[in-house]
Structure formats: C-alpha cells, structure tokens
PyMOL commands that place a pseudoatom at each C-alpha (Angstrom):
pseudoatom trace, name=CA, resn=UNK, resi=1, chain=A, elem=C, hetatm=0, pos=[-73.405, 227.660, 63.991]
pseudoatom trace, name=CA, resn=UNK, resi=2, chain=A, elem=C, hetatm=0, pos=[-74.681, 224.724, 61.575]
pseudoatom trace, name=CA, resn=UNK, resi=3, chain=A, elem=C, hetatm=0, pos=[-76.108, 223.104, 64.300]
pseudoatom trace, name=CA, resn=UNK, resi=4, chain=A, elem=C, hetatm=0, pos=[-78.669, 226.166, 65.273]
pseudoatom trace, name=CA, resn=UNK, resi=5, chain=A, elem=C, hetatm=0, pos=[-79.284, 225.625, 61.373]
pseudoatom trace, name=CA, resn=UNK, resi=6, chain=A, elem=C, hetatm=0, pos=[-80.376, 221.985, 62.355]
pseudoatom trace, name=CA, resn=UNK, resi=7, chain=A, elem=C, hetatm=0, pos=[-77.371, 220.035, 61.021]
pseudoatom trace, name=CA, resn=UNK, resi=8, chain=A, elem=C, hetatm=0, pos=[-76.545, 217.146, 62.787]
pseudoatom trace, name=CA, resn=UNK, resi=9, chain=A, elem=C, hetatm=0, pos=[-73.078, 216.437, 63.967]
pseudoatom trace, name=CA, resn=UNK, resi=10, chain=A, elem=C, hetatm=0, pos=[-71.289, 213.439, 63.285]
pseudoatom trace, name=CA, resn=UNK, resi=11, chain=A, elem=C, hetatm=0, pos=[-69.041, 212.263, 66.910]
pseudoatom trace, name=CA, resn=UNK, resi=12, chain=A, elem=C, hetatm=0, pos=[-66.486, 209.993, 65.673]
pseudoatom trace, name=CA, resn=UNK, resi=13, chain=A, elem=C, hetatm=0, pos=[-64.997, 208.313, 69.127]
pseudoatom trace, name=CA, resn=UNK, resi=14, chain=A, elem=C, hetatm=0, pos=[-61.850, 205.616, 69.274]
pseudoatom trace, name=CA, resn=UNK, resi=15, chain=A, elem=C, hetatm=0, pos=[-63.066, 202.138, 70.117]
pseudoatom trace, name=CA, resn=UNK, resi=16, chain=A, elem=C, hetatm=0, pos=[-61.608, 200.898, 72.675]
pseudoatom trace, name=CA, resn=UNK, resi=17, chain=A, elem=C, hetatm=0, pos=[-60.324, 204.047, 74.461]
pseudoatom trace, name=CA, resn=UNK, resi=18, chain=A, elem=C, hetatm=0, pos=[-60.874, 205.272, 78.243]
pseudoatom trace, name=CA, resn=UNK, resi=19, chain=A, elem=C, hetatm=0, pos=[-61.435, 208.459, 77.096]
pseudoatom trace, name=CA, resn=UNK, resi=20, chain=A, elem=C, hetatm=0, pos=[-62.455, 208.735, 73.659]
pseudoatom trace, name=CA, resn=UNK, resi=21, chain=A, elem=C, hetatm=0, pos=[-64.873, 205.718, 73.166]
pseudoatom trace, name=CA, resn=UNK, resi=22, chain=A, elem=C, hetatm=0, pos=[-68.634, 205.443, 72.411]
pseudoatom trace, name=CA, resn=UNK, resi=23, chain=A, elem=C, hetatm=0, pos=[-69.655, 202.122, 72.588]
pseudoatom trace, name=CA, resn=UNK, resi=24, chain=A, elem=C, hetatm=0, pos=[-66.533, 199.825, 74.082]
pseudoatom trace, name=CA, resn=UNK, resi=25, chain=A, elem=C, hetatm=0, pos=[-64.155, 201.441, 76.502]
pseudoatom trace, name=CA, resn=UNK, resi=26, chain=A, elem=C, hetatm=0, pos=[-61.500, 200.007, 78.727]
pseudoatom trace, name=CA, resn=UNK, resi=27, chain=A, elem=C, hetatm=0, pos=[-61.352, 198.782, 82.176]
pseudoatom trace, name=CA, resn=UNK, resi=28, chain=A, elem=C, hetatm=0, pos=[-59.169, 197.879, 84.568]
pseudoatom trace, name=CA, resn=UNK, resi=29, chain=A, elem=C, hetatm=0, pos=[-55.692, 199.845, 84.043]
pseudoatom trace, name=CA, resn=UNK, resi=30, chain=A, elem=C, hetatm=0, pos=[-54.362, 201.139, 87.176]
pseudoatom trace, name=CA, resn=UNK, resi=31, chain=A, elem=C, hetatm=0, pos=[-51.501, 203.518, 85.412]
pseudoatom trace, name=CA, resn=UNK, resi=32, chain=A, elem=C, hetatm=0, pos=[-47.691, 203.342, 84.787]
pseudoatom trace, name=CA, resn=UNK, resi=33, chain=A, elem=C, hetatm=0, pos=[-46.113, 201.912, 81.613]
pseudoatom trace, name=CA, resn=UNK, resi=34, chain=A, elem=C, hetatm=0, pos=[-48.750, 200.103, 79.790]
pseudoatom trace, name=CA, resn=UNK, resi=35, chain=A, elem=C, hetatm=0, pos=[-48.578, 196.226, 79.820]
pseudoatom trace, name=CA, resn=UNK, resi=36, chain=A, elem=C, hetatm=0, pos=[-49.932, 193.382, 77.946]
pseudoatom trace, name=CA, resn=UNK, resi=37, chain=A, elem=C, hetatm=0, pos=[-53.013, 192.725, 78.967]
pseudoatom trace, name=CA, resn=UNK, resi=38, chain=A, elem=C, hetatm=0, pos=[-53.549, 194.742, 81.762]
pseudoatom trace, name=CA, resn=UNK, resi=39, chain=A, elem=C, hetatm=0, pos=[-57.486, 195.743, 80.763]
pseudoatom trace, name=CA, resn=UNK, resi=40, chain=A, elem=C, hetatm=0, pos=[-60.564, 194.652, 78.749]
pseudoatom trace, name=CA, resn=UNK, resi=41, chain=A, elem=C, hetatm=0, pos=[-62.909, 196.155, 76.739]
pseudoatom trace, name=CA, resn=UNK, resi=42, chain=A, elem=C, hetatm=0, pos=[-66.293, 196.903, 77.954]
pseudoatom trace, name=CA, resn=UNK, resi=43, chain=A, elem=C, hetatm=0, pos=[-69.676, 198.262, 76.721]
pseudoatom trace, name=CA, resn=UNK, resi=44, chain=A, elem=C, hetatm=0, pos=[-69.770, 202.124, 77.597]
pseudoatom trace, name=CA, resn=UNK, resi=45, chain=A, elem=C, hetatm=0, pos=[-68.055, 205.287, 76.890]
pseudoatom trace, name=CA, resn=UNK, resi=46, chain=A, elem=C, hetatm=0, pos=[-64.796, 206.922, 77.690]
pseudoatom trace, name=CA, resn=UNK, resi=47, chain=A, elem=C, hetatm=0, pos=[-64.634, 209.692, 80.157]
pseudoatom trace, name=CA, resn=UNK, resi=48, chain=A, elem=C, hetatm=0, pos=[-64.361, 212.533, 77.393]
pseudoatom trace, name=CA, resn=UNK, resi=49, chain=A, elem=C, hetatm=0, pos=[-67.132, 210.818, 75.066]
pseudoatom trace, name=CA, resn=UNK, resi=50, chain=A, elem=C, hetatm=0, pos=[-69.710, 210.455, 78.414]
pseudoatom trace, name=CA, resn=UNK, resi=51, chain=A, elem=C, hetatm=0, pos=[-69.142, 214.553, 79.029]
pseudoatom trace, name=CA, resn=UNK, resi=52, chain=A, elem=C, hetatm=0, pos=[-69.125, 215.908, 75.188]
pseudoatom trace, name=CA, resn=UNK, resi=53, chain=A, elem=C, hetatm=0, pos=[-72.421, 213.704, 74.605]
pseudoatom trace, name=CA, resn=UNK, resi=54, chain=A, elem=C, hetatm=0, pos=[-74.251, 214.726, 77.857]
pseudoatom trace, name=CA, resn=UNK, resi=55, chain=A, elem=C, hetatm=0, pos=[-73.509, 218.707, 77.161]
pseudoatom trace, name=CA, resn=UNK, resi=56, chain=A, elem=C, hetatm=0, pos=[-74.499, 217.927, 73.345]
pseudoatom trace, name=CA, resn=UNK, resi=57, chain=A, elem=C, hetatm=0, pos=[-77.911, 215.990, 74.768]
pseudoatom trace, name=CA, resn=UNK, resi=58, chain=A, elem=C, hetatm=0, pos=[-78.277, 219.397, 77.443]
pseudoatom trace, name=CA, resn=UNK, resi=59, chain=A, elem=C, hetatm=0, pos=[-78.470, 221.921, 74.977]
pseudoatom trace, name=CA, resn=UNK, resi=60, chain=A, elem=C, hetatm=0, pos=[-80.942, 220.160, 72.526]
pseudoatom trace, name=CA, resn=UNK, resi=61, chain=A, elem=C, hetatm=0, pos=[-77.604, 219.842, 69.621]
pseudoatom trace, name=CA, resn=UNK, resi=62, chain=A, elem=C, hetatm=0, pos=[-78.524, 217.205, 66.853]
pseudoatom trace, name=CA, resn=UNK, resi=63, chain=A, elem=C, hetatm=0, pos=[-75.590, 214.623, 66.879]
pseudoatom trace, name=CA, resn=UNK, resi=64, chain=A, elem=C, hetatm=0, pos=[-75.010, 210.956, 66.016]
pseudoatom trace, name=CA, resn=UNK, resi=65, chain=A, elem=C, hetatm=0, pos=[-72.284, 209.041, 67.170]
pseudoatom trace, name=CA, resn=UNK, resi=66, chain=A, elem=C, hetatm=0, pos=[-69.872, 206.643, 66.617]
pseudoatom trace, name=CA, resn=UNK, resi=67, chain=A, elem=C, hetatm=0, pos=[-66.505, 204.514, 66.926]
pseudoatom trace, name=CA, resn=UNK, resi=68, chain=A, elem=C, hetatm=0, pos=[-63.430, 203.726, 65.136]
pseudoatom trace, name=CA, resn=UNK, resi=69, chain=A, elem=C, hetatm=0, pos=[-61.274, 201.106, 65.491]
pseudoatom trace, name=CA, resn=UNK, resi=70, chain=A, elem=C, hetatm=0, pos=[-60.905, 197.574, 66.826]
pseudoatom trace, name=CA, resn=UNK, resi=71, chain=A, elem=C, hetatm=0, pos=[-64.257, 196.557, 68.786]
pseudoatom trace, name=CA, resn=UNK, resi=72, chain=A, elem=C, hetatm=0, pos=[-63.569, 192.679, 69.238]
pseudoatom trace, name=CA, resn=UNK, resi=73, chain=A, elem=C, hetatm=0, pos=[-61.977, 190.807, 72.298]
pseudoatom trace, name=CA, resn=UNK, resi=74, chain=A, elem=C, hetatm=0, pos=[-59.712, 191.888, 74.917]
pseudoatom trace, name=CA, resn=UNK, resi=75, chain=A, elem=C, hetatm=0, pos=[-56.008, 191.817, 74.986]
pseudoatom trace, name=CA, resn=UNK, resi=76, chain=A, elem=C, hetatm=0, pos=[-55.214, 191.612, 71.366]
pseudoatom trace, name=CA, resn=UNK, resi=77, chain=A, elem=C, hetatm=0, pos=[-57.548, 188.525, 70.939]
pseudoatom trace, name=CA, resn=UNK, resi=78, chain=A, elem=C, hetatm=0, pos=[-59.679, 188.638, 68.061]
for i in range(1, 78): cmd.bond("trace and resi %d" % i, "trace and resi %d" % (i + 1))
show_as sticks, trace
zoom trace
C-alpha cells in the first residue's frame, strides 16, 4: 500500500548470513552442526535477500537496502 503511494522501503538484511544478507554472505558450509571456521564471508547476497530484491526490482517497488551486523573477516577474525 505505501509503496503504490511512492514510499520507499527500507530492506534491513543480516551481514554475514546465507540467507538473509545484502552485501557479505557466507560460503562454503556443507551442513550438520556448525563448526569453527567452516565458511567465509563473501561479497553477495543470501538466498532470501537475492529473491525478495529481484521481485521488489520486477514490479517497479521503491526500496533501499541494507545490512546489519559484523561485515569484517572470516572466522571470528576481525
């Protein structure tokens, strides 16, 4: 409804998160119990983020984007 008024929507994505992320998602865990550095961060978006965005983008809905949360590193290094 606001956004056919031509408000813009505000994304807020996890940093950081397969699914969730905008700008740094993860790479590289396989599954199971999660383990110390078993991934790194990488430029790109989660799985959820990539799909929500395109269908925004598709039907023309104002929207800017962003992330929360711990951007730096991999593997708990800072």
């Amino acid at each position: 409804m606001l956004a056919r008024e031509g408000e813009r929507l505000c994304i807020v994505g996890v940093a950081g998160s397969p699914s969730c992320s905008v700008k740094t998602t993860s790479s590289g865990y396989t599954g199971g119990r999660v383990r110390e550095c078993e991934h790194a961060h990488v430029s790109g978006r989660g799985l959820f983020m990539e799909e929500q965005l395109a269908e925004l983008e598709r039907r023309g809905v104002a929207f800017a984007a962003d992330e929360v949360g711990r951007k730096e590193g991999t593997c708990g290094d800072s």
